[in-house]
C-alpha positions as CSV (number, residue, x, y, z in Angstrom):
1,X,-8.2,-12.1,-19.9
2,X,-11.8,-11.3,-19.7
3,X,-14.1,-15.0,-19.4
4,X,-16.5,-14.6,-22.2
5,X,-17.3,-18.0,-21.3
6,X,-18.9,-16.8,-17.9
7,X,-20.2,-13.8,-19.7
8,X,-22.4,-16.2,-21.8
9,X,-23.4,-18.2,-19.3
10,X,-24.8,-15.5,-17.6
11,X,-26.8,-13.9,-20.9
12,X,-28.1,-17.4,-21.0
13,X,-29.5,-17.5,-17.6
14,X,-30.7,-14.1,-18.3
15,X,-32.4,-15.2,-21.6
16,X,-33.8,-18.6,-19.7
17,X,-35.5,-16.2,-16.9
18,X,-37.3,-14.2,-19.5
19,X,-38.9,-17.1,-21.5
20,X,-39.9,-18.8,-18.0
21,X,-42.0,-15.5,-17.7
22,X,-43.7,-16.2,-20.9
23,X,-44.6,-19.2,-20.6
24,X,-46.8,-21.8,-19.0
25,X,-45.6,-24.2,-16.8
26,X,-46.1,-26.8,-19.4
27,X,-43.9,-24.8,-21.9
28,X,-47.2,-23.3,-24.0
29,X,-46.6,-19.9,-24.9
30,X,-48.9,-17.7,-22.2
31,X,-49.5,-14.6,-24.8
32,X,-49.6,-14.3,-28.6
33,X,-46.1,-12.7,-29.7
34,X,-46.4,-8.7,-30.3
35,X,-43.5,-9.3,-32.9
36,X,-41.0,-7.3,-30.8
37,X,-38.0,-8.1,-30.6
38,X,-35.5,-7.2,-27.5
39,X,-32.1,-7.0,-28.7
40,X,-29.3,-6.8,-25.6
41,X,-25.9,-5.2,-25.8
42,X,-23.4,-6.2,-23.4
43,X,-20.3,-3.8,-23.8
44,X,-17.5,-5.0,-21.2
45,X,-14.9,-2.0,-21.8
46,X,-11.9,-4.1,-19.3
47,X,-11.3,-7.4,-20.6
48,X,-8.5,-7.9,-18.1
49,X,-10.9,-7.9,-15.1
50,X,-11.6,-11.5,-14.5
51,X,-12.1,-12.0,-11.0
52,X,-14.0,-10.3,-8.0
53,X,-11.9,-8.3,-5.9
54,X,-12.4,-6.0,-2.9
55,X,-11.8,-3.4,-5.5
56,X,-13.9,-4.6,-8.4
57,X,-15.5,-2.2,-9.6
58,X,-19.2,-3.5,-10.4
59,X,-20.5,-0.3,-11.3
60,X,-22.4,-0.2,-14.9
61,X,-25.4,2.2,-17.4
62,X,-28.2,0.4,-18.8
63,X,-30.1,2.4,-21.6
64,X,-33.2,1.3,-23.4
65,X,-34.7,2.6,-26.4
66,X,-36.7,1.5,-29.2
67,X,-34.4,1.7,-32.2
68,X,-35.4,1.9,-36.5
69,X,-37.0,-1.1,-36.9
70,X,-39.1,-1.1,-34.1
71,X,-37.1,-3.6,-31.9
72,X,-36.2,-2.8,-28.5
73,X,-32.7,-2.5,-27.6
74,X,-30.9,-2.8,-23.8
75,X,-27.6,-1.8,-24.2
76,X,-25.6,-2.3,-20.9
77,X,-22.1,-0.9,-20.0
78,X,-19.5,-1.6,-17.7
79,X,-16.2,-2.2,-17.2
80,X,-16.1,-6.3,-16.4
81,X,-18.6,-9.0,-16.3
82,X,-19.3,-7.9,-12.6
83,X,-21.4,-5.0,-13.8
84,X,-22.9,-6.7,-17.2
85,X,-24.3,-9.1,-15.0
86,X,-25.9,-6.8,-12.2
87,X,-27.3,-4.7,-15.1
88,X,-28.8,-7.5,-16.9
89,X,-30.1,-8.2,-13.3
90,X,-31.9,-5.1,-13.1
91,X,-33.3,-5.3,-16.8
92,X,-35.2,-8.8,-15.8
93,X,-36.4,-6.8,-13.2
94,X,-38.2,-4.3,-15.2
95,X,-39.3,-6.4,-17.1
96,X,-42.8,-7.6,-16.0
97,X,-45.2,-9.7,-17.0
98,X,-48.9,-8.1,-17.7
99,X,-51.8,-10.1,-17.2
100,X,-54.7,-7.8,-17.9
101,X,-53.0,-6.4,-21.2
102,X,-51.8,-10.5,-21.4
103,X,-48.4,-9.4,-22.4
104,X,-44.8,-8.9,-21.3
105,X,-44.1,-5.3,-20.9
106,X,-40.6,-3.6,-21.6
107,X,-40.1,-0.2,-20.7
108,X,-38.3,2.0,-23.2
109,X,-37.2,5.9,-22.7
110,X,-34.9,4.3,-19.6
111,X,-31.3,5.6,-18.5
112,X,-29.9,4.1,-15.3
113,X,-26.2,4.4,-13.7
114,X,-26.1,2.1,-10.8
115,X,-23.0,1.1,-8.3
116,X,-22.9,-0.6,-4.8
117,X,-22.0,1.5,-2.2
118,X,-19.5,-1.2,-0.3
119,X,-17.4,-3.4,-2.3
120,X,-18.4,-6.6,0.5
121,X,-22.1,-7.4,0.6
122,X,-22.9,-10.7,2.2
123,X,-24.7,-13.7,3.6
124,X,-23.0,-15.8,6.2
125,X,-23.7,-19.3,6.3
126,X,-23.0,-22.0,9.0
127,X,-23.0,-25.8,7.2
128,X,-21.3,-27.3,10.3
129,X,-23.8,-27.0,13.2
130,X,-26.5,-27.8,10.6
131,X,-25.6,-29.4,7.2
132,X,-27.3,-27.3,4.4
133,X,-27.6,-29.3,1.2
134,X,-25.9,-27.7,-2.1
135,X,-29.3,-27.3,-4.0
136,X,-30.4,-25.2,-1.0
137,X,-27.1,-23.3,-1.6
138,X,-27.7,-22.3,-4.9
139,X,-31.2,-21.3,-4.1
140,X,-29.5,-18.6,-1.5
141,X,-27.4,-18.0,-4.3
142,X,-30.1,-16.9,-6.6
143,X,-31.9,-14.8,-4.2
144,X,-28.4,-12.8,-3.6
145,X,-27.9,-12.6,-7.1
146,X,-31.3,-11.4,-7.5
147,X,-30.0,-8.5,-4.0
148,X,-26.9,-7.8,-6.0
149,X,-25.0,-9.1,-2.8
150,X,-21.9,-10.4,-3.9
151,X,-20.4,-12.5,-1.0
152,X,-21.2,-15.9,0.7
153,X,-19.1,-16.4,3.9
154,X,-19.4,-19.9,4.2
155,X,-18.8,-20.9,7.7
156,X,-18.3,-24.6,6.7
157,X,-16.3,-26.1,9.8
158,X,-16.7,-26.1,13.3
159,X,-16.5,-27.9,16.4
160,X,-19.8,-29.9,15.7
161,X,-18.5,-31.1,12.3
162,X,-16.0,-31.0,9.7
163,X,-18.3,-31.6,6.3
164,X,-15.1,-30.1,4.3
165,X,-13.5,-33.1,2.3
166,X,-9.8,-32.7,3.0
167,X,-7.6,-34.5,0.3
168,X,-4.6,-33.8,2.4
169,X,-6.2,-35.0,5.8
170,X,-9.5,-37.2,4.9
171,X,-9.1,-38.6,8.8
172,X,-10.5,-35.0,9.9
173,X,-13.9,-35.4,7.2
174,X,-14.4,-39.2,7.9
175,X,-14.5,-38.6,11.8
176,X,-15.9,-35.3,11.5
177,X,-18.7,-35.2,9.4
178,X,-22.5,-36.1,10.5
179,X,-22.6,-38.8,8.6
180,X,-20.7,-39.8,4.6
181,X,-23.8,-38.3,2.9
182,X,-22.9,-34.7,4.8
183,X,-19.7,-34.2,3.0
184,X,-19.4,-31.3,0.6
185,X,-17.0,-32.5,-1.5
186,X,-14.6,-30.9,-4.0
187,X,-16.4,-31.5,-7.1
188,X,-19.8,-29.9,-5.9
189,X,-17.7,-27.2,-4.5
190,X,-16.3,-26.2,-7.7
191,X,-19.4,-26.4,-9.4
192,X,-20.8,-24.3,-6.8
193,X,-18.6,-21.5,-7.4
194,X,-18.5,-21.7,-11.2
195,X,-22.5,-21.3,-10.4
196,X,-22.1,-18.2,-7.7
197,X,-19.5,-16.8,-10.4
198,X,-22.2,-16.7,-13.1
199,X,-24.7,-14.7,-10.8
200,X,-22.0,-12.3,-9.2
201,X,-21.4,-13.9,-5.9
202,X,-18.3,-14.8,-4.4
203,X,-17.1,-17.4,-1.8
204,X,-15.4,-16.8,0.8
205,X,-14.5,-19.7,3.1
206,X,-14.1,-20.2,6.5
207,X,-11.9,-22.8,8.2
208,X,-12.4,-21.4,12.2
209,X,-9.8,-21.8,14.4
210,X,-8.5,-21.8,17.3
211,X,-12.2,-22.0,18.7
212,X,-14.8,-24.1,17.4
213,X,-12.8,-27.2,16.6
214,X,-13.3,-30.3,17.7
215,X,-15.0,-33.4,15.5
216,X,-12.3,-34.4,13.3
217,X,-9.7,-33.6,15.1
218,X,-9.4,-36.4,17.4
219,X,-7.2,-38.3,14.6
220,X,-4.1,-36.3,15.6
221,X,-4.4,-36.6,19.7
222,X,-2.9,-33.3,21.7
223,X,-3.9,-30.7,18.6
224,X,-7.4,-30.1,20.6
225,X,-7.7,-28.9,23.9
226,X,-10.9,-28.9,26.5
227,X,-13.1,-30.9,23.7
228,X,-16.6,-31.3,25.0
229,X,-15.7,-31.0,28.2
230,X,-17.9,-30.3,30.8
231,X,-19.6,-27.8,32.5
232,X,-19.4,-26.3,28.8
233,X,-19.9,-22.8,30.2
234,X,-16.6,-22.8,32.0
235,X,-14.8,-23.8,28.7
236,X,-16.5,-22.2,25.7
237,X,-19.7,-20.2,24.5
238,X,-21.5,-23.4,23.5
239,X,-21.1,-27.3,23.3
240,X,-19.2,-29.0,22.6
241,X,-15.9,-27.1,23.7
242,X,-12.7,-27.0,22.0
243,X,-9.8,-24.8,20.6
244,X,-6.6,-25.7,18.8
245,X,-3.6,-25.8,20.9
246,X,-1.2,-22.9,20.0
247,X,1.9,-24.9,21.6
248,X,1.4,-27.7,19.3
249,X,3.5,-27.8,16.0
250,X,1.2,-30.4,14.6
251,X,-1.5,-27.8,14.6
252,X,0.5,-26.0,12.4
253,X,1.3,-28.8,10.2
254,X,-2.4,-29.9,9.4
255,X,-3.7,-26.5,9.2
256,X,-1.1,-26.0,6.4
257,X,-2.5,-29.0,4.4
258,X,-6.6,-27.8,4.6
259,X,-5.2,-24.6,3.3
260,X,-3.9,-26.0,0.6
261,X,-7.1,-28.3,-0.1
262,X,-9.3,-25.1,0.8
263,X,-7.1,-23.0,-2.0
264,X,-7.2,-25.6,-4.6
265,X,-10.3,-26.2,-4.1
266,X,-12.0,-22.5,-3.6
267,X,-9.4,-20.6,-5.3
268,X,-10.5,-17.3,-3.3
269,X,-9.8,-13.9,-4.0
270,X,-10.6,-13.4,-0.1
271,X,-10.0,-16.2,3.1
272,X,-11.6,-16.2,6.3
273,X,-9.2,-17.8,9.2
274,X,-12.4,-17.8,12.0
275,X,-10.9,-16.8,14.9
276,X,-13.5,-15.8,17.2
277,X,-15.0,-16.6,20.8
278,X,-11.2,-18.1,22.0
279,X,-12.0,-18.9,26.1
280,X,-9.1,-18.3,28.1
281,X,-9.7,-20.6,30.6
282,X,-9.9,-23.7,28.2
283,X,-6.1,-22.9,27.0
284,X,-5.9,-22.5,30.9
285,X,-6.7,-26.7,31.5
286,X,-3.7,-26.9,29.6
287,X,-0.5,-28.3,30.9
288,X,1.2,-28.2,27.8
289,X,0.3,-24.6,27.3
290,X,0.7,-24.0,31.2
291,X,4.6,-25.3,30.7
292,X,4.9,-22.6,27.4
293,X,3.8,-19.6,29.7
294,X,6.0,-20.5,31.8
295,X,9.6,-21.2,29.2
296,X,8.6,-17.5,28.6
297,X,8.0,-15.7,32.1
298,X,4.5,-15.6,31.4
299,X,1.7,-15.5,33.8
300,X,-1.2,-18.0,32.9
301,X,-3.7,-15.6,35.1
302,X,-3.4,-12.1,33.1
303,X,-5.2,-11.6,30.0
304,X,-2.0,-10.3,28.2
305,X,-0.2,-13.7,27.8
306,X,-3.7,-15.1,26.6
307,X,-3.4,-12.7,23.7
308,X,0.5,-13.0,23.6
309,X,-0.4,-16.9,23.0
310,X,-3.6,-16.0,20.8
311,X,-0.9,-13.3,18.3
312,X,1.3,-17.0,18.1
313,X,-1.1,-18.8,16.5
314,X,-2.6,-16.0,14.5
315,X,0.7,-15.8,13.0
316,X,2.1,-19.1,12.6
317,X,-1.7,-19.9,10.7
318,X,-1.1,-16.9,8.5
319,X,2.8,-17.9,7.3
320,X,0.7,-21.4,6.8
321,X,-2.0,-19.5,5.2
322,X,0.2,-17.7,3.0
323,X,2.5,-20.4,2.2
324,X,-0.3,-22.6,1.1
325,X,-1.2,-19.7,-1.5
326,X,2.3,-19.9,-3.4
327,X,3.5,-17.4,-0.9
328,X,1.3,-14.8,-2.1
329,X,-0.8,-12.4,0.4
330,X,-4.4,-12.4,-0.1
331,X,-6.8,-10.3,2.1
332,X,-7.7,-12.3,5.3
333,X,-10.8,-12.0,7.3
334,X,-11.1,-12.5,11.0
335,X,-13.6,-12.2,13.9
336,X,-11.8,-11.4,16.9
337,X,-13.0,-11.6,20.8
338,X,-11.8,-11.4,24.2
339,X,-13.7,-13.2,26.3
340,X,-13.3,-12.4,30.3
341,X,-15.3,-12.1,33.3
342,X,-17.1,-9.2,32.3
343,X,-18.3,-10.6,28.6
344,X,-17.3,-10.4,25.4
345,X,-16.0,-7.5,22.8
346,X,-16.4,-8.4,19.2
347,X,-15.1,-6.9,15.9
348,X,-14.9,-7.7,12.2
349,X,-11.2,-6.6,10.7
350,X,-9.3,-7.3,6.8
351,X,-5.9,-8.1,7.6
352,X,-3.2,-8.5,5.6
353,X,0.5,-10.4,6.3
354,X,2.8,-8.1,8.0
């Protein structure tokens, strides 16, 4: 059912941004009241649509008039909170404050209809090469509330650190964060996305793999192959170096168990499995992944077994993937690349299992 809860949390936040524009800093009213009142309707017409899909629709009207008694009324409709909110967004925004008539302004005589024009409008963010605090989260938050974007892609591991705490595997956040003070852990997560849900945002988390791994890792020996190793240019895109092994069951096992920390914890509507920049020739130092070319008939020289090897872990991670969701499908996000003498190619794909 519909979260009224959220829906109020949101008016409130709406209501708070209105008296911060009429007042000083010190909390002293900054004009005399007119004796207007502004009276918002908020009129919901799905109560059944209580999460942000892919197909959500956040379209909604906003109407203001001034009504019999001389009050101003903003009625706003739409069909779930999605598009309450993004209207009452766009009424704090006409609403401005006047300083040479030293009053705040409301315009009246006003009929917008408003929808997005893509369902996924986003902000990526990368918290493993540089550890962005959760304060400074929520202020990206608030500006892409204030954009009416409606996704952060968190890019939250990587091979430089692991600041994700894992309840199933803390090995990989005590050995692969910076430091215990650059752990995000799954309380301020939560709050976090109860506090993105309230301004329209969604997150989307990423776990990369098989590239970009690395710190963490080294607490289950033989998952990671070609960490930091050196000259980085022959192995990876950047330092340090390092991919998942494919070959390794193990690999399998613990990326079953973030899942299921990263689904408890996120509880996303969408999942992003990385999957980009993979460099052949690190899987190429490996014996272990030589010796699996080989059972197979494979050549460890052509770029097809690469991505024959590259389609076995994309599967096995998404049975893992699924699995950890209650074996339900949920939309999947990946960047893929091939990466071979003559560069790279790069795309952005939705996948779903099977």
């Amino acid at each position: 059912m519909f979260d009224f809860r959220t829906l109020n949390d949101a008016f409130e936040l709406f209501r708070n941004k209105q008296r911060a524009k009429a007042r000083n800093p010190d909390g002293s009213a900054l004009y005399e009241s007119s004796g207007k009142r502004l009276i918002v309707v908020l009129n919901p017409i799905d109560p059944n649509a209580a999460g942000l899909e892919l197909t959500t629709d956040e379209s909604y009207e906003l109407k203001i008039d001034t009504i019999e008694d001389d009050s101003i009324q903003a009625t706003i409709t739409s069909n779930n909170f999605y598009g309450a909110r993004h209207g009452m967004e766009t009424l704090h925004q006409l609403i401005v404050n006047d300083d040479i008539r030293k009053e705040i302004r409301v315009p009246t005589g006003v009929y917008i209809t408003d929808k997005p024009a893509y369902p996924y409008r986003g902000v990526l963010i990368d918290t493993s090469r540089s550890f962005v605090t959760i304060e400074a989260l929520k202020r990206t938050i608030d500006a892409m509330g204030a954009s009416k974007l409606n996704t952060l892609h968190w890019h939250i591991t990587d091979s430089h650190s692991f600041p994700f705490e894992s309840k199933t595997y803390p090995e990989l956040t005590r050995l692969g964060a910076y430091s215990e003070k650059h752990v995000y852990s799954e309380k301020e997560i939560g709050e976090l996305i109860e506090y993105a849900r309230v301004r329209g945002v969604r997150v989307v988390p990423e776990l990369d793999a098989p590239a970009h791994v690395g710190e963490g890792w080294e607490f289950a020996p033989g998952t990671v192959v070609c960490f930091k190793a050196n000259p980085w240019r022959d192995f990876c895109v950047e330092p340090p170096c390092g991919q998942l092994d494919p070959t390794n069951n193990q690999v399998y096992e613990i990326l079953g168990g973030i899942y299921k920390d990263m689904i408890r914890t996120f509880n996303p509507t969408v999942f992003h499995m990385g999957g980009d920049e993979v460099n052949f020739r690190c899987w190429n130092s490996s014996q272990t992944i030589q010796q699996w070319f080989n059972a197979r008939n494979l050549s460890n020289s052509t770029e097809d077994s690469f991505h024959d090897l590259w389609d076995h872990f994309q599967t096995q991670a998404l049975d893992k993937l699924v699995s950890a969701n209650g074996g339900k499908e949920l939309p999947v996000v990946i960047w893929t690349s091939s990466l071979t003498g003559a560069g790279m190619v790069r795309y952005f794909t939705l996948l779903s299992k099977g």
